[in-house]
C-alpha positions in Angstrom: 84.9 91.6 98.6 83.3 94.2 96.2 79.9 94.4 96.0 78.5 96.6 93.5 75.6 99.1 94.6 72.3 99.2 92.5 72.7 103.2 92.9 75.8 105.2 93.7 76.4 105.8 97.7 77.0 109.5 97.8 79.0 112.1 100.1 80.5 115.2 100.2 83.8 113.8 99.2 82.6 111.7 96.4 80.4 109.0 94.8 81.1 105.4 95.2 79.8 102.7 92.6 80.6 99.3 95.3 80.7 99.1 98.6 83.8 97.1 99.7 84.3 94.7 102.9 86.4 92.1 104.4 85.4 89.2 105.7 86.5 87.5 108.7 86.8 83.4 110.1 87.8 82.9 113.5 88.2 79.7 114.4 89.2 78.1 117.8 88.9 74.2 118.3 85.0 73.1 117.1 83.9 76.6 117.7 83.8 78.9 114.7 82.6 82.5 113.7 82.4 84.8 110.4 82.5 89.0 110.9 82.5 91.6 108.5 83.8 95.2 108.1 82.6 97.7 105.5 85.3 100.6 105.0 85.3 102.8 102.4 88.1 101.3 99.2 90.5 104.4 100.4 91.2 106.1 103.4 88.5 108.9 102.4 86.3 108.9 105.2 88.4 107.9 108.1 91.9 106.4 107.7 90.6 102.8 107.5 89.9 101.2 104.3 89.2 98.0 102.6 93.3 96.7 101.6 94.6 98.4 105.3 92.2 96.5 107.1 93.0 93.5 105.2 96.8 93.8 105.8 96.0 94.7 109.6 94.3 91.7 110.0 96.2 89.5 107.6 99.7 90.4 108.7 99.4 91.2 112.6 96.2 90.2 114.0 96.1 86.3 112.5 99.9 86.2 113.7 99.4 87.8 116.9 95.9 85.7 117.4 97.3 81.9 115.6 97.5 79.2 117.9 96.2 80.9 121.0 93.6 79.5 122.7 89.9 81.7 122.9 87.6 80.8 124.7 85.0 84.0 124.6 84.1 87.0 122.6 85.6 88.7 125.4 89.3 87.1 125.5 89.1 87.5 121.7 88.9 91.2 122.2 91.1 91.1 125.1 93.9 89.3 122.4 93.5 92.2 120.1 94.3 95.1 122.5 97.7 94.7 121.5 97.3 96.5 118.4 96.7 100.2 118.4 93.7 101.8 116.1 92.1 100.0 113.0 89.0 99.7 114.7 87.5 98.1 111.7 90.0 95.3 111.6 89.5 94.5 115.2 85.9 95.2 114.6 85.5 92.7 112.0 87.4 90.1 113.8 85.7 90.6 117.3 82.1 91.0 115.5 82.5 87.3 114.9 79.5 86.3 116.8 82.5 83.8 118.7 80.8 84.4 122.1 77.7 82.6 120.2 79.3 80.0 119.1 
């Protein structure tokens, strides 16, 4: 999701116009929870952004993660240690609020 900033965000490597995140539904029987990560739109910053942190999550953490059952924020992130770096994808998905549920 892009979501355009009133004023440009700016740092010493550039300007940017939106700020882009991905947002995240984990779901385990009647219990369900949204997170969010903000990268930056290119690895800039750090190197996370926006469409690696998608594909992280889209193409290993829902396949790793699919079917299992969680019970807890805490086996959530326990699931996820699998999968080396891309904090922000494992970020978004464990920032659920699933323990709340």
């Amino acid at each position: 999701v892009a979501m355009p900033l009133k004023y440009p965000f700016r740092v010493s490597f550039g300007n940017f116009s939106v700020i882009e995140s991905v947002l995240v539904k984990v779901t385990s029987g009647d219990q369900y929870g949204w997170g969010e990560t903000t990268p930056f739109g290119h690895p800039s910053y750090c190197g996370e952004w926006a469409g690696g942190v998608f594909t992280v999550i889209k193409d290993f953490l829902t396949p790793h993660l699919l079917g299992k059952s969680v019970d807890s924020g805490d086996q959530l992130q326990k699931e996820m240690t699998t999968i080396i770096g891309i904090t922000g994808g494992k970020g978004g998905t464990g920032k659920t609020g699933f323990d709340e549920a």
